[in-house]
C-alpha positions as CSV (number, residue, x, y, z in Angstrom):
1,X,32.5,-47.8,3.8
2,X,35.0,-47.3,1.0
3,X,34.3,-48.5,-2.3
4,X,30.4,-48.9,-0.8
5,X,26.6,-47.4,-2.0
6,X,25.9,-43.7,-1.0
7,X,22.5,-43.0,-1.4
8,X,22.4,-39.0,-1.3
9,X,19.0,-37.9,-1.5
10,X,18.7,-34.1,-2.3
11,X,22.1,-34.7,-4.8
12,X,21.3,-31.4,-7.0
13,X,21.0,-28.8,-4.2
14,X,24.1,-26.5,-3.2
15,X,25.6,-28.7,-0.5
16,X,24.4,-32.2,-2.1
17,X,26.4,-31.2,-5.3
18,X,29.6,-30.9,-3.1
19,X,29.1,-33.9,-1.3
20,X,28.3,-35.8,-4.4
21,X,31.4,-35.0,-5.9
22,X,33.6,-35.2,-2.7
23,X,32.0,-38.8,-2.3
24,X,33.1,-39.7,-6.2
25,X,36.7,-38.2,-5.1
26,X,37.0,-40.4,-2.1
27,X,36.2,-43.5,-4.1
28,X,32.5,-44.7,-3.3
29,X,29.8,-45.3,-5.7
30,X,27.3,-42.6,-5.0
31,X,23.8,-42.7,-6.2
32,X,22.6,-39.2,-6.6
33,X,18.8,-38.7,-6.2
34,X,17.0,-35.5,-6.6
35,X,13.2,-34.7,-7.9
36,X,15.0,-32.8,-11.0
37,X,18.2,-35.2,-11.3
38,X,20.9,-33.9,-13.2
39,X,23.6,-35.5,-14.0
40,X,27.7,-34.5,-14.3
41,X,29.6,-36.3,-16.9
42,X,32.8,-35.1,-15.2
43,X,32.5,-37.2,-11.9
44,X,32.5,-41.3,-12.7
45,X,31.0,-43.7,-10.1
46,X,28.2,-41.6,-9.9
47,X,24.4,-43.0,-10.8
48,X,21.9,-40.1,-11.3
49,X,18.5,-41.2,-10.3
50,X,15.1,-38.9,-9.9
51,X,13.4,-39.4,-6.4
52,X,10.6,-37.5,-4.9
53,X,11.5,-37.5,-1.1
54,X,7.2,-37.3,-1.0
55,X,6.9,-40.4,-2.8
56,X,8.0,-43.5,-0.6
57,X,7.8,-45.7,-3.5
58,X,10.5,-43.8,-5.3
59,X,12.8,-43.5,-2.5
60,X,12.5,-47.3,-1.3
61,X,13.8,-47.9,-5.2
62,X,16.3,-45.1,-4.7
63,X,17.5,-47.1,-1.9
64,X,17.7,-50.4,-2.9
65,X,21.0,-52.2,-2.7
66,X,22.6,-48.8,-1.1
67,X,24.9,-49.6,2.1
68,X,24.5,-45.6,3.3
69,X,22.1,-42.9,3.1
70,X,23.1,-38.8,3.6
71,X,19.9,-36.7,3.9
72,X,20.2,-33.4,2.4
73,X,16.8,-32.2,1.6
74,X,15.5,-28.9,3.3
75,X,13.8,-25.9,2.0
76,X,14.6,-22.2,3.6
77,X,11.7,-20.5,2.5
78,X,8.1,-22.8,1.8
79,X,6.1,-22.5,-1.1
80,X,2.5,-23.4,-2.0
81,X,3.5,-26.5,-3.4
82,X,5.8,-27.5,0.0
83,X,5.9,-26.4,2.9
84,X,8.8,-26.7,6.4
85,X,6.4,-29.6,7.2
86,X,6.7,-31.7,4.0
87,X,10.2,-30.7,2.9
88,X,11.9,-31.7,7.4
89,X,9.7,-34.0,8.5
90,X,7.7,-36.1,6.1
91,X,10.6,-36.4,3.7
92,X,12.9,-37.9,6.7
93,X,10.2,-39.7,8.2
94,X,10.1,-41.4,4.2
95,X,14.0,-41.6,3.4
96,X,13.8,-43.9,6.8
97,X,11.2,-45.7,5.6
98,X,13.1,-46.7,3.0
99,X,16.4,-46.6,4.4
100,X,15.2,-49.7,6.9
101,X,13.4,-51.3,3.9
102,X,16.7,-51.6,1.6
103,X,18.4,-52.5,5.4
104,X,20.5,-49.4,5.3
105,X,22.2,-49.1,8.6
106,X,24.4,-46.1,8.2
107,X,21.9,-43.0,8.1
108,X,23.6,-39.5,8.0
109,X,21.0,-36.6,8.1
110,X,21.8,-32.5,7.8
111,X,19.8,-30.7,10.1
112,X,20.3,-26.6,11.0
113,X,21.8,-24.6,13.9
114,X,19.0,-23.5,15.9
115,X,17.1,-26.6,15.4
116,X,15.0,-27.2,18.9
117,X,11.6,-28.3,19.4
118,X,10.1,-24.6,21.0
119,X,11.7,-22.6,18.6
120,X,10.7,-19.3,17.4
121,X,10.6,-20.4,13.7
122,X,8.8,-23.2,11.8
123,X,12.2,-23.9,10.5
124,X,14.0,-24.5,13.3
125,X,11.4,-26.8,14.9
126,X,10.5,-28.8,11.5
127,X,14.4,-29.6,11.3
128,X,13.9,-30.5,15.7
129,X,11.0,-32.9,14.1
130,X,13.1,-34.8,11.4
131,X,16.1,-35.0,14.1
132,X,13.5,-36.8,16.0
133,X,12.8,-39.2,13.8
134,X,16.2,-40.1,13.0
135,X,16.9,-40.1,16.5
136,X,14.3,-43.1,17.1
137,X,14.2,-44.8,13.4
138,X,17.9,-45.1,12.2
139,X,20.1,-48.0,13.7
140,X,23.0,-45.7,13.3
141,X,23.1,-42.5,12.6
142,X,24.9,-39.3,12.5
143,X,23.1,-35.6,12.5
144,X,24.8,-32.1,11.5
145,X,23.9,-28.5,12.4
146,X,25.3,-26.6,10.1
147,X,25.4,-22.7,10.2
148,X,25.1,-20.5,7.2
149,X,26.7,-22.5,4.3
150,X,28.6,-20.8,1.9
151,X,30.8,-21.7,-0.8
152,X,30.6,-22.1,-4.8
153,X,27.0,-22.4,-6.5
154,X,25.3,-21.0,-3.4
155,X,22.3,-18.7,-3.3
156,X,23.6,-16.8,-0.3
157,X,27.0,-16.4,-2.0
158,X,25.0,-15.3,-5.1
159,X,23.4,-12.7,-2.9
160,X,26.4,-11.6,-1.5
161,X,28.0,-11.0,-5.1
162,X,25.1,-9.2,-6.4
163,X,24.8,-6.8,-3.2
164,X,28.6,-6.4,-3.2
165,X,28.6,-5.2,-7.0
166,X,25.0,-2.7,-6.7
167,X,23.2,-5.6,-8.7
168,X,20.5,-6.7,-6.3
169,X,18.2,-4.2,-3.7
170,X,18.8,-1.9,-2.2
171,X,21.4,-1.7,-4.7
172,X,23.5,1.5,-2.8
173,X,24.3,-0.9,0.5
174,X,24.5,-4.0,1.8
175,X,21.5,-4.9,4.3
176,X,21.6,-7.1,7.2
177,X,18.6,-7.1,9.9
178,X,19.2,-5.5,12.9
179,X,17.3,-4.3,16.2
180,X,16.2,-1.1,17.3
181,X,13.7,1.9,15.8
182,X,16.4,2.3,12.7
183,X,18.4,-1.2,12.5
184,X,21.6,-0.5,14.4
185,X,21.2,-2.0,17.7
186,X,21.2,-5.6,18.8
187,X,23.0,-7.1,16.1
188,X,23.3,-10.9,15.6
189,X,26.0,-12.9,14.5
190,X,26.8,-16.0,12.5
191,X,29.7,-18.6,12.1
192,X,29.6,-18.6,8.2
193,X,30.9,-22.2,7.3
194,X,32.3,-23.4,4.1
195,X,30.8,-25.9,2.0
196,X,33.4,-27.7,1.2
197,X,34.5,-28.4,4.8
198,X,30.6,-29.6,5.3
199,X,30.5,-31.9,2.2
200,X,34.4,-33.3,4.3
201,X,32.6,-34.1,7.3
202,X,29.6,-35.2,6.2
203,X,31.7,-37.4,3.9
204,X,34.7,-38.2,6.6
205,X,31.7,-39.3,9.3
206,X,30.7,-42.5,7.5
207,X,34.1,-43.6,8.1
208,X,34.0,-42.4,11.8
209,X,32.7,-44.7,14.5
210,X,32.9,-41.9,17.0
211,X,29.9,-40.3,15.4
212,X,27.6,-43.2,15.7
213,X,24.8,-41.8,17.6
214,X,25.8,-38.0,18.0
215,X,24.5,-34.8,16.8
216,X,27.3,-32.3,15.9
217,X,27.1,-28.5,15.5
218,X,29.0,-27.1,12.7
219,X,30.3,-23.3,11.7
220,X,33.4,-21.8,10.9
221,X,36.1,-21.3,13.0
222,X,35.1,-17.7,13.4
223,X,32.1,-16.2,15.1
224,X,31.1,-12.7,13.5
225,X,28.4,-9.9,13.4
226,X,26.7,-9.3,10.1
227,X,28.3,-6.1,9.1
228,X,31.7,-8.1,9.8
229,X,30.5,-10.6,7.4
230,X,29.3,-8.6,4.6
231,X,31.9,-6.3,4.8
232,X,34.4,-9.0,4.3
233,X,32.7,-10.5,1.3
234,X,32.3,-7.2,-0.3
235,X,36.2,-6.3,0.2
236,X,36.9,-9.8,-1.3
237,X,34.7,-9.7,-4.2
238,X,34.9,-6.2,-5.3
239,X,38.1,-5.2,-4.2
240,X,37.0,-2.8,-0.8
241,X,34.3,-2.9,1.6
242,X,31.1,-2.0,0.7
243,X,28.9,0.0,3.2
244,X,26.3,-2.3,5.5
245,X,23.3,-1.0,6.8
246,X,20.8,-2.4,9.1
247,X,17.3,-2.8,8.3
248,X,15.0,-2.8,11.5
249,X,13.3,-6.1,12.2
250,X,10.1,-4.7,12.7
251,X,10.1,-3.4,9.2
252,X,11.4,-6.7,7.7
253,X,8.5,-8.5,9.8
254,X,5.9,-6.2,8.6
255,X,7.0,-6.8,4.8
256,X,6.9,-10.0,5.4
257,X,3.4,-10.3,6.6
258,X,2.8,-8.2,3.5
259,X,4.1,-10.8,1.3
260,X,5.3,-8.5,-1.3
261,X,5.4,-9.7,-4.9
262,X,9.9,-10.2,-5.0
263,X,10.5,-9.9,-1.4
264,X,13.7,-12.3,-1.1
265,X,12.9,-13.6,2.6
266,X,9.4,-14.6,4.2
267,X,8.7,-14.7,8.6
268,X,10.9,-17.4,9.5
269,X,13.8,-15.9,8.2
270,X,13.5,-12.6,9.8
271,X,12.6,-14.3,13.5
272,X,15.9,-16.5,12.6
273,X,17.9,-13.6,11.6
274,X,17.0,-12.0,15.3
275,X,18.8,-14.7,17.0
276,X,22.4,-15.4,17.1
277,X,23.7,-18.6,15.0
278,X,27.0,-19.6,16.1
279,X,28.3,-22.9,17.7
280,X,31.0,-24.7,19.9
281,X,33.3,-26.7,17.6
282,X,35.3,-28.2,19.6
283,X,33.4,-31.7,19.8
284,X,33.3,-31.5,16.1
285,X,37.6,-30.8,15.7
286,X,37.6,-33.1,18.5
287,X,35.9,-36.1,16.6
288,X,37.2,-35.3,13.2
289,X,40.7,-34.4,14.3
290,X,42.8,-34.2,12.0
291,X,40.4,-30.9,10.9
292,X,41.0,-27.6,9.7
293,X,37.7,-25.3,9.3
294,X,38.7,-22.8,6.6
295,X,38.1,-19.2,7.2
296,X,36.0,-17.1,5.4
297,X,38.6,-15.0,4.3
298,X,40.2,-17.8,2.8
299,X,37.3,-20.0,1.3
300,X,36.1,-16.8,-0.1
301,X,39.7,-16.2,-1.7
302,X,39.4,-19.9,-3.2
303,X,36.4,-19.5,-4.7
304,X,36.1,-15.9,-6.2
305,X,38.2,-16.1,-9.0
């Protein structure tokens, strides 16, 4: 697949931006597509297309004379204008579309932890409905779950920043949901990933035969609970721990069903944030071996400079 078209549809989001420019770095030609394209005059073989995954026309031009496709697009929280529906499983059930009209046969699509088809969340089983559809409509394909993605450019990491330093509410602590009357009980955890390990594999499996036709899960190498994680972030970014303090999920469900004007996170997220988000790696270090899944510790170390 070296020196080949990557059609990466969803180019300008947080992960798509790292995979963009890991795929320039590894020598293909990548055509980035995005509704809003923006281009990077640092990274050469890259063409910077606009694409509305709604708009098949668009995409079966996006795809035109491309030998792969990596599906990036997702939304974490809908809006009026798109919703889990439009954004996980019309937008795949297009990009294949496309992909089969352009004869693309390498199909690589980024799904979620989580993803099942009786899940809790809308989420969850929009991502379960696009998975599907790659399962039946690409003639090879690869599918990854990632867990929360951090990294460089993020939103979460922005978050995390602007909790660690006061900057964002509650301003005096660092909130995580949590179970029980006041927060503390029946706390979840996560397998924070970094983004720059995603955008290797996602990159490293169009090169990888053993993927053909597997769906991998993907987190760090490190399973935590929420106050772990946000405790490390804090002492990384502003030099000690900063205190973490759970917020009931009753009260995040009923603000949610408010719909306050500024609330940062709607339903799905706080029916998500109840259930544990961690992985088995092993088929994925087993498959990409040689692999090294960097820490959050570390990553976070890289990146806040």
């Amino acid at each position: 697949m070296i020196g080949k078209t990557v059609l990466v549809a969803g180019a300008s989001g947080f992960v798509g931006r790292h995979v963009v420019a890991r795929l320039a770095a590894g020598g293909y030609r990548v055509r980035a597509a995005a509704r809003r394209s923006v281009s990077d005059p640092t990274l050469a073989n890259i063409e910077w297309i606009s694409a509305d995954a709604l708009d098949p026309g668009s995409l079966i031009q996006a795809a035109a004379g491309c030998d792969a496709v990596i599906h990036l697009i997702g939304i974490i929280r809908p809006t009026p204008e798109q919703g889990f529906e439009q954004a996980h499983v019309r937008a795949t059930a297009n990009m294949l579309h496309a992909a089969e009209k352009a004869g693309v046969r390498r199909y690589v699509q980024m799904s979620a932890l989580g993803a099942a088809p009786q899940a809790a969340s809308a989420y969850h089983r929009t991502k379960w409905g696009g998975e599907q559809l790659v399962r039946a409509g690409a003639p090879a394909w690869t599918i990854f779950r990632p867990s929360l993605i951090h990294g460089p450019g993020g939103e979460f990491t922005a978050l995390l920043r602007a909790w660690s330093l006061g900057r964002a509410p509650p301003f005096l602590f660092m909130p995580f949901f949590g179970g029980g009357f006041f927060g503390q009980r029946a706390v979840t955890k996560i397998q924070p990933v970094y983004v720059g390990d995603v955008a290797e594999i996602f990159v490293r499996s169009l090169e990888n035969d053993r993927t053909t036709g597997k769906t991998y899960a993907v987190g760090g190498p490190r399973a935590m609970s929420w106050p772990e994680m946000l405790s490390i972030a804090s002492a990384i970014i502003r030099g000690r721990p900063r205190a973490a303090l759970g917020i009931p999920f009753w009260v995040g469900r009923l603000l949610a069903r408010l719909a306050l004007p500024g609330l940062p996170f709607q339903i799905d997220q706080v029916i998500m944030a109840a259930q544990d988000n961690t992985c088995d790696v092993s088929p994925l270090l087993a498959d990409f071996a040689p692999l090294t899944l960097a820490s959050l510790e570390t990553s976070m170390k890289m990146y806040q400079i």
